[in-house]
FIBASE-36690 format. One record per residue (C-alpha): chain; x, y, z. Coordinates in nm, 3 decimals. Each point is the difference from the previous one (the first is absolute). Example, Ala and Ser with C-alpha at 12.3 -4.5 7.8 and 13.67 -1.06 7.14 Angstrom:
REM residues 2
<chain->A | east->1.230 | north->-0.450 | up->0.780>
<chain->A | east->0.137 | north->0.344 | up->-0.066>
END
This chain:
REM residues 231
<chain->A | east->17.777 | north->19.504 | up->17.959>
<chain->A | east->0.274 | north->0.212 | up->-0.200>
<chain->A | east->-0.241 | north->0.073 | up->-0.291>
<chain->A | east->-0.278 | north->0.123 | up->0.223>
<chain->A | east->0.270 | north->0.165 | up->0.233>
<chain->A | east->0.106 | north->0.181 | up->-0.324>
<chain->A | east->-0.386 | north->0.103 | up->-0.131>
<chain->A | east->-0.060 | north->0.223 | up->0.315>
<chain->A | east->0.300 | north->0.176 | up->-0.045>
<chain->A | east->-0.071 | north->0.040 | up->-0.317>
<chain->A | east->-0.379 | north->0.098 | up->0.076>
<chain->A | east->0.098 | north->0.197 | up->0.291>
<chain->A | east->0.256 | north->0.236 | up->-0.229>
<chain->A | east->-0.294 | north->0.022 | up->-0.257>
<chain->A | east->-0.241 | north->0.143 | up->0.242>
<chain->A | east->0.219 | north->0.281 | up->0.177>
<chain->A | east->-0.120 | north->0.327 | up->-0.076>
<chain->A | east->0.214 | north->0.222 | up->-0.213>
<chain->A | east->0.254 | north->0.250 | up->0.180>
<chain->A | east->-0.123 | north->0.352 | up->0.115>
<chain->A | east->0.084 | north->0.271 | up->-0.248>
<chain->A | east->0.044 | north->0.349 | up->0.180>
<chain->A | east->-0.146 | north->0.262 | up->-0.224>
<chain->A | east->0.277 | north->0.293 | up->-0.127>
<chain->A | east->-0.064 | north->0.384 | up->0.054>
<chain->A | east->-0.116 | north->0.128 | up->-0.274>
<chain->A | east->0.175 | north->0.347 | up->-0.118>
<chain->A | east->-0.274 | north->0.213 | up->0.103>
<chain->A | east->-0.017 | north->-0.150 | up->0.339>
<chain->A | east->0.346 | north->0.108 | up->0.066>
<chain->A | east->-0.041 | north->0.355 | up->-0.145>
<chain->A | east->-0.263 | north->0.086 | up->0.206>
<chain->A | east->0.184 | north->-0.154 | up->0.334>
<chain->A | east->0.293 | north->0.256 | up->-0.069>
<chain->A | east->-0.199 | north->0.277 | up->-0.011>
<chain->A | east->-0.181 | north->-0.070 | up->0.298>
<chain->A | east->0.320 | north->-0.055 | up->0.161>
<chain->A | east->0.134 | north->0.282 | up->-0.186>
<chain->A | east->-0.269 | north->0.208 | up->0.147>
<chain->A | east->0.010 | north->-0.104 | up->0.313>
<chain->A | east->0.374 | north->0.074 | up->0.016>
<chain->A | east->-0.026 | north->0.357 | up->-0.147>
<chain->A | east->-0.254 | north->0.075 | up->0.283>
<chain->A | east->0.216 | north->-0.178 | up->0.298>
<chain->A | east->0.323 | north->0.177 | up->-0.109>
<chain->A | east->-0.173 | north->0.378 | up->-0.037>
<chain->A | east->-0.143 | north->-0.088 | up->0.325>
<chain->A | east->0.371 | north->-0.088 | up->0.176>
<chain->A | east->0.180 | north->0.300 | up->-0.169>
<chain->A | east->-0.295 | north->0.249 | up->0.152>
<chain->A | east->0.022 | north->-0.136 | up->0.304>
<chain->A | east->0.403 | north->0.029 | up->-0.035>
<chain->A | east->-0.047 | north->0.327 | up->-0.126>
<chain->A | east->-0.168 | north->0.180 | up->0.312>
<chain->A | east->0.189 | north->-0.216 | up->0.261>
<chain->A | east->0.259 | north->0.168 | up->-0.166>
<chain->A | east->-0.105 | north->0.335 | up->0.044>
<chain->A | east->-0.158 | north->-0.032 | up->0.334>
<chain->A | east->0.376 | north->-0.052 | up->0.071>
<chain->A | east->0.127 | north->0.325 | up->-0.189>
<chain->A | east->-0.275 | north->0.180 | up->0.221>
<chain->A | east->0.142 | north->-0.105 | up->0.315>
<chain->A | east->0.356 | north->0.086 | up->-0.182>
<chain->A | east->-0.076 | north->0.349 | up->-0.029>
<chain->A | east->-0.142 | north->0.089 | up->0.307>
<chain->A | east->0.318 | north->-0.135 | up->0.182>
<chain->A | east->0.208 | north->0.166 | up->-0.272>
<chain->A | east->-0.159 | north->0.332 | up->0.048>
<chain->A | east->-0.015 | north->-0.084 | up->0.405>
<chain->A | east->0.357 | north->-0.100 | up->0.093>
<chain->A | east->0.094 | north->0.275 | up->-0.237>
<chain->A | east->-0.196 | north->0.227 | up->0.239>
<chain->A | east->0.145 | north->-0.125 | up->0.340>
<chain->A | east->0.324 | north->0.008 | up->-0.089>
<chain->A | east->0.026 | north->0.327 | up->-0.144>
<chain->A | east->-0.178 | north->0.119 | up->0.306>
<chain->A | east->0.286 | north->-0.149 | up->0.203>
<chain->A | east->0.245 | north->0.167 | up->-0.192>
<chain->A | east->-0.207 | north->0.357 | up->0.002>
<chain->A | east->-0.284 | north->-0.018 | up->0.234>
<chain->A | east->-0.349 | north->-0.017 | up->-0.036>
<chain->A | east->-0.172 | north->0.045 | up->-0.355>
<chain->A | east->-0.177 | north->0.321 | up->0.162>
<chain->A | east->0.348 | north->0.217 | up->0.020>
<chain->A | east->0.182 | north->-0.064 | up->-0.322>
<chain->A | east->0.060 | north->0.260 | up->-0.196>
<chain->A | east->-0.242 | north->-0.046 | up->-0.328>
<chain->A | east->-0.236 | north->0.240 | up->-0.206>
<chain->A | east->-0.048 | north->-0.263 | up->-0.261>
<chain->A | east->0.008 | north->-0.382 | up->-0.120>
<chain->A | east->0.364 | north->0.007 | up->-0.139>
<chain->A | east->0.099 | north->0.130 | up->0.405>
<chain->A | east->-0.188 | north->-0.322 | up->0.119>
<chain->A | east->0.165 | north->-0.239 | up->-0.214>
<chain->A | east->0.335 | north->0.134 | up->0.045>
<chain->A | east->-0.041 | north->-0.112 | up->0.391>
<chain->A | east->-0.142 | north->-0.363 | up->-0.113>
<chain->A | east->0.181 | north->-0.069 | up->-0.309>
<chain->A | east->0.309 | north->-0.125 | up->0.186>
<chain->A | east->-0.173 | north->-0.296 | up->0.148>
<chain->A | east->-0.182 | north->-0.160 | up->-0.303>
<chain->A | east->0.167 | north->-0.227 | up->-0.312>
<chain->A | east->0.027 | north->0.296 | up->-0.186>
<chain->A | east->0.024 | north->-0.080 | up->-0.384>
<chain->A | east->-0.087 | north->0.346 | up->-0.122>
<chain->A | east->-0.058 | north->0.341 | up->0.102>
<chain->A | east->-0.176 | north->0.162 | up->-0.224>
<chain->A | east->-0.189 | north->0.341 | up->0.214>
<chain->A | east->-0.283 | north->0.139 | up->-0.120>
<chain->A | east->0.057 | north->-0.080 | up->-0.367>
<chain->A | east->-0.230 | north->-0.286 | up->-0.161>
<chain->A | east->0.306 | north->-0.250 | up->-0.083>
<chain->A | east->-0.061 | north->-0.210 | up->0.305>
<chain->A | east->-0.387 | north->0.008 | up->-0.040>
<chain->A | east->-0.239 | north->-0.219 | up->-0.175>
<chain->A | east->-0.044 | north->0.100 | up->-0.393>
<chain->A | east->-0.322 | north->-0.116 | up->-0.061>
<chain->A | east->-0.317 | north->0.137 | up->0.189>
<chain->A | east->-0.036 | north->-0.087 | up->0.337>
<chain->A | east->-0.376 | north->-0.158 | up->0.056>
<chain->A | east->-0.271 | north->-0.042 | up->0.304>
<chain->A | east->-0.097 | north->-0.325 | up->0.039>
<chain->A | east->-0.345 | north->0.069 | up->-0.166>
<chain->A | east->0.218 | north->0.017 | up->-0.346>
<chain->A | east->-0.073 | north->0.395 | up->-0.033>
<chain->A | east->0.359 | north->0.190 | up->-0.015>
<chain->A | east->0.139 | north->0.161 | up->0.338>
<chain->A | east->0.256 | north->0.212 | up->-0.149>
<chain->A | east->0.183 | north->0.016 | up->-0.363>
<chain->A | east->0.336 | north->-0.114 | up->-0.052>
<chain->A | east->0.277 | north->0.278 | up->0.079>
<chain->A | east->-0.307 | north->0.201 | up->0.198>
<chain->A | east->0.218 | north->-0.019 | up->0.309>
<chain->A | east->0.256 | north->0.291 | up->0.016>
<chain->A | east->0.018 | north->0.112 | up->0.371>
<chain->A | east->0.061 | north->-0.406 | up->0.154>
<chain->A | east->0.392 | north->-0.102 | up->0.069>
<chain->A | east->-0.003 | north->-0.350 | up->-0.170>
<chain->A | east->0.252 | north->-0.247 | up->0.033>
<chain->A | east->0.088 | north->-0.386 | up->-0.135>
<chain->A | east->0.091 | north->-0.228 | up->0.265>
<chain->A | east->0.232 | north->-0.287 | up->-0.048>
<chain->A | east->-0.282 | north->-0.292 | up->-0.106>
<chain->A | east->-0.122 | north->0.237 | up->-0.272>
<chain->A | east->-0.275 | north->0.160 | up->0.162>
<chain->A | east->-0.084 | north->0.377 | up->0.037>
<chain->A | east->-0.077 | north->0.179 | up->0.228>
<chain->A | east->-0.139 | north->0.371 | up->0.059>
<chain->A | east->-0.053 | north->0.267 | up->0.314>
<chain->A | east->-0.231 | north->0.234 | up->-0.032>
<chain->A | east->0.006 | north->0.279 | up->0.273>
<chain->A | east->-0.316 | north->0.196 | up->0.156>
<chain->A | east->-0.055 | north->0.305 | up->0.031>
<chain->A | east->0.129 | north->0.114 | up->0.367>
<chain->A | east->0.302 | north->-0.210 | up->0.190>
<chain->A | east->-0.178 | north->-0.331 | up->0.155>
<chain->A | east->-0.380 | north->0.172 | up->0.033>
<chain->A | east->-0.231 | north->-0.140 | up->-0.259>
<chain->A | east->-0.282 | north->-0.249 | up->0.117>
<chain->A | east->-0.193 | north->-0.290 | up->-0.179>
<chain->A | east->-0.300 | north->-0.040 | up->0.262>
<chain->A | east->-0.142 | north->-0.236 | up->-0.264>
<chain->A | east->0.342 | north->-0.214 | up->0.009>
<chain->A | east->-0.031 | north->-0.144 | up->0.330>
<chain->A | east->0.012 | north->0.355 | up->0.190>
<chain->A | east->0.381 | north->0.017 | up->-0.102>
<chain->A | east->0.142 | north->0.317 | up->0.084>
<chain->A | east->0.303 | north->0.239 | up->-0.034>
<chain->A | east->0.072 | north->-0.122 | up->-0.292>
<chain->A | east->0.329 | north->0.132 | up->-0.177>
<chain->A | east->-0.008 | north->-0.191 | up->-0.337>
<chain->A | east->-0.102 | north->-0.260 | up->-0.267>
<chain->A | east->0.194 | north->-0.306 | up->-0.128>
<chain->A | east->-0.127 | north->-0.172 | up->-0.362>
<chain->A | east->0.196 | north->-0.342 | up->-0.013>
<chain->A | east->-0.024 | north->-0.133 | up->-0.370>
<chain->A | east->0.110 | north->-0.396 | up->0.091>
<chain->A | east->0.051 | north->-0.031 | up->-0.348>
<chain->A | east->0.154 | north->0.287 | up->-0.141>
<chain->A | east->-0.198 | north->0.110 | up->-0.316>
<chain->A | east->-0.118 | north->-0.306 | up->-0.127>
<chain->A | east->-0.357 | north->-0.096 | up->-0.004>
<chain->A | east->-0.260 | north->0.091 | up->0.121>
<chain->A | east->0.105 | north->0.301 | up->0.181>
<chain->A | east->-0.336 | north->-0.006 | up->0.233>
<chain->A | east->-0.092 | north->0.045 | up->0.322>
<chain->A | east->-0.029 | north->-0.270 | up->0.228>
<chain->A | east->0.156 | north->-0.237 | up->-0.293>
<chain->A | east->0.390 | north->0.112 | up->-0.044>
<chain->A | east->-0.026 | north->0.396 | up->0.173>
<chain->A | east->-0.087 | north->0.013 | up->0.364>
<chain->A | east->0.069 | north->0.328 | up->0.287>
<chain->A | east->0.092 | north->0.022 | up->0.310>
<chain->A | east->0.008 | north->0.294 | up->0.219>
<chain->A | east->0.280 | north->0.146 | up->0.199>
<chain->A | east->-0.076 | north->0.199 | up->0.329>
<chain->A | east->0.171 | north->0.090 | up->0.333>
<chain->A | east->-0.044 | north->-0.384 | up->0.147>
<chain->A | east->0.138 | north->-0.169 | up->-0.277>
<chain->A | east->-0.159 | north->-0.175 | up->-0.320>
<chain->A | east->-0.332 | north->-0.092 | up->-0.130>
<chain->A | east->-0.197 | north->-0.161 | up->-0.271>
<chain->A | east->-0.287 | north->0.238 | up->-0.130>
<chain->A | east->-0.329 | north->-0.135 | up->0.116>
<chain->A | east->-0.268 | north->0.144 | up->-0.152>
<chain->A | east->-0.220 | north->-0.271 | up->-0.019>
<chain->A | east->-0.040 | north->-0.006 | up->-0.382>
<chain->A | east->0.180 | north->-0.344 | up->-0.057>
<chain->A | east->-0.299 | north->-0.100 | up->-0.256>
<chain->A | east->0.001 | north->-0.061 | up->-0.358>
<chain->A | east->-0.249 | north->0.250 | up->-0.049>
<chain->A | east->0.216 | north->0.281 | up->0.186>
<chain->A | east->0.310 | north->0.152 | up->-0.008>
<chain->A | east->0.227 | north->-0.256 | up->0.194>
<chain->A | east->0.181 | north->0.305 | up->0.172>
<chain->A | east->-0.045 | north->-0.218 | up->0.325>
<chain->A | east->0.095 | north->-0.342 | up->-0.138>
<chain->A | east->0.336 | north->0.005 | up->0.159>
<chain->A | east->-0.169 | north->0.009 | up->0.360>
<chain->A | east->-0.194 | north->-0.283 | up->-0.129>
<chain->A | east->0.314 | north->-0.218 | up->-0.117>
<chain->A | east->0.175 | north->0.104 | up->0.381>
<chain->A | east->-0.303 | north->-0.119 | up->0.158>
<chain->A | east->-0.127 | north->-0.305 | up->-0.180>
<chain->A | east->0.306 | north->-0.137 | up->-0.161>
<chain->A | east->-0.194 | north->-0.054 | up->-0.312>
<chain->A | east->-0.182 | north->0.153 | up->-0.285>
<chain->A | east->-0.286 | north->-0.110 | up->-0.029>
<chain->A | east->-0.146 | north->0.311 | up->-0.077>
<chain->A | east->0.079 | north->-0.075 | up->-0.374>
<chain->A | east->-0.275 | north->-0.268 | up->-0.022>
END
């Protein structure tokens, strides 16, 4: 009873089927799985740092208005409304606001504190050349970015009927969120806001398109809290 005990072991271990053998990757396997990965990566992270990129600025829009707008109020605590101070120019206007923003660097109507590239619509085509701007009273504010008034012609009378029917309008303000780095556009780093007699606008001039000019892009930002406009 041993022996036979002893031949079906022996038969049993004879007739088990060999161990599975896991096949290796081969070399060109893995090559092509990084650069899928690879690809799929370079897409995901442009894709976070654009989307990082205009929550960012929709931010810096906001920023600006309230920099140029509590700038406003309280200088016209300190000297009445906007509508009686003494000014014949943009240098006049800024000397009332300048007080109440993170003031870096005045630099009046020279082109230090401007951008030194040329400035461009949103459509790509140029808006001005670099240095073109002689007349605006530019500034650099604390975070780096500039900033520039542009006065119109009158005290606190021009109108924009195509800008949402704002009117009595006493100046301009280009805000540069980046200073003069890249890309220097409108609607991309360079957005305006108006100043009139009730306080502090963003120009509307419903133009925020890629095909357009963007002058109305920072109404856009204020309203949707996105840009969107860009894709």
């Amino acid at each position: 009873m041993g022996k036979n005990s002893m031949d079906i072991n022996k038969n049993q271990f004879i007739l088990s089927p060999p161990p599975l053998r896991r096949r290796a990757f081969t070399l060109a396997e893995i090559l092509v799985t990084l650069v899928i990965i690879g690809v799929v990566a370079a897409f995901t992270i442009s894709a976070l740092i654009n989307s990082y990129v205009e929550s960012s600025t929709v931010a810096k829009v906001k920023k600006g208005l309230s920099t140029i707008g509590q700038a406003k109020k309280l200088a016209e605590l300190q000297h009445g409304p906007i509508i009686g101070w003494e000014f014949s120019n943009s240098s006049q206007i800024w000397d009332y606001l300048k007080p109440y923003v993170s003031l870096a660097k005045d630099c009046g109507t020279s082109s230090e504190c401007y951008p030194r590239e040329n400035l461009y619509y949103l459509n790509g085509s140029i808006q001005s050349a670099s240095n073109a701007n002689s007349t605006s009273h530019k500034i650099m504010l604390a975070d780096g970015s500039l900033m520039w008034l542009s006065k119109y012609d009158g005290k606190c009378v021009f109108s924009q009927p195509y800008a949402s029917n704002i009117t009595d309008i006493c100046a301009s303000v280009g805000y540069d969120i980046n200073g003069s780095k890249a890309p220097n556009t409108i609607g991309k780093d360079i957005f305006y806001y108006y100043i009139n007699i009730d306080g502090v606008y963003p120009i509307d001039h419903n133009d925020c398109r890629k095909t357009s000019s963007g002058w109305g892009c920072a109404a856009y930002i204020i309203k949707n809290n996105n840009m969107k406009y860009l894709h």
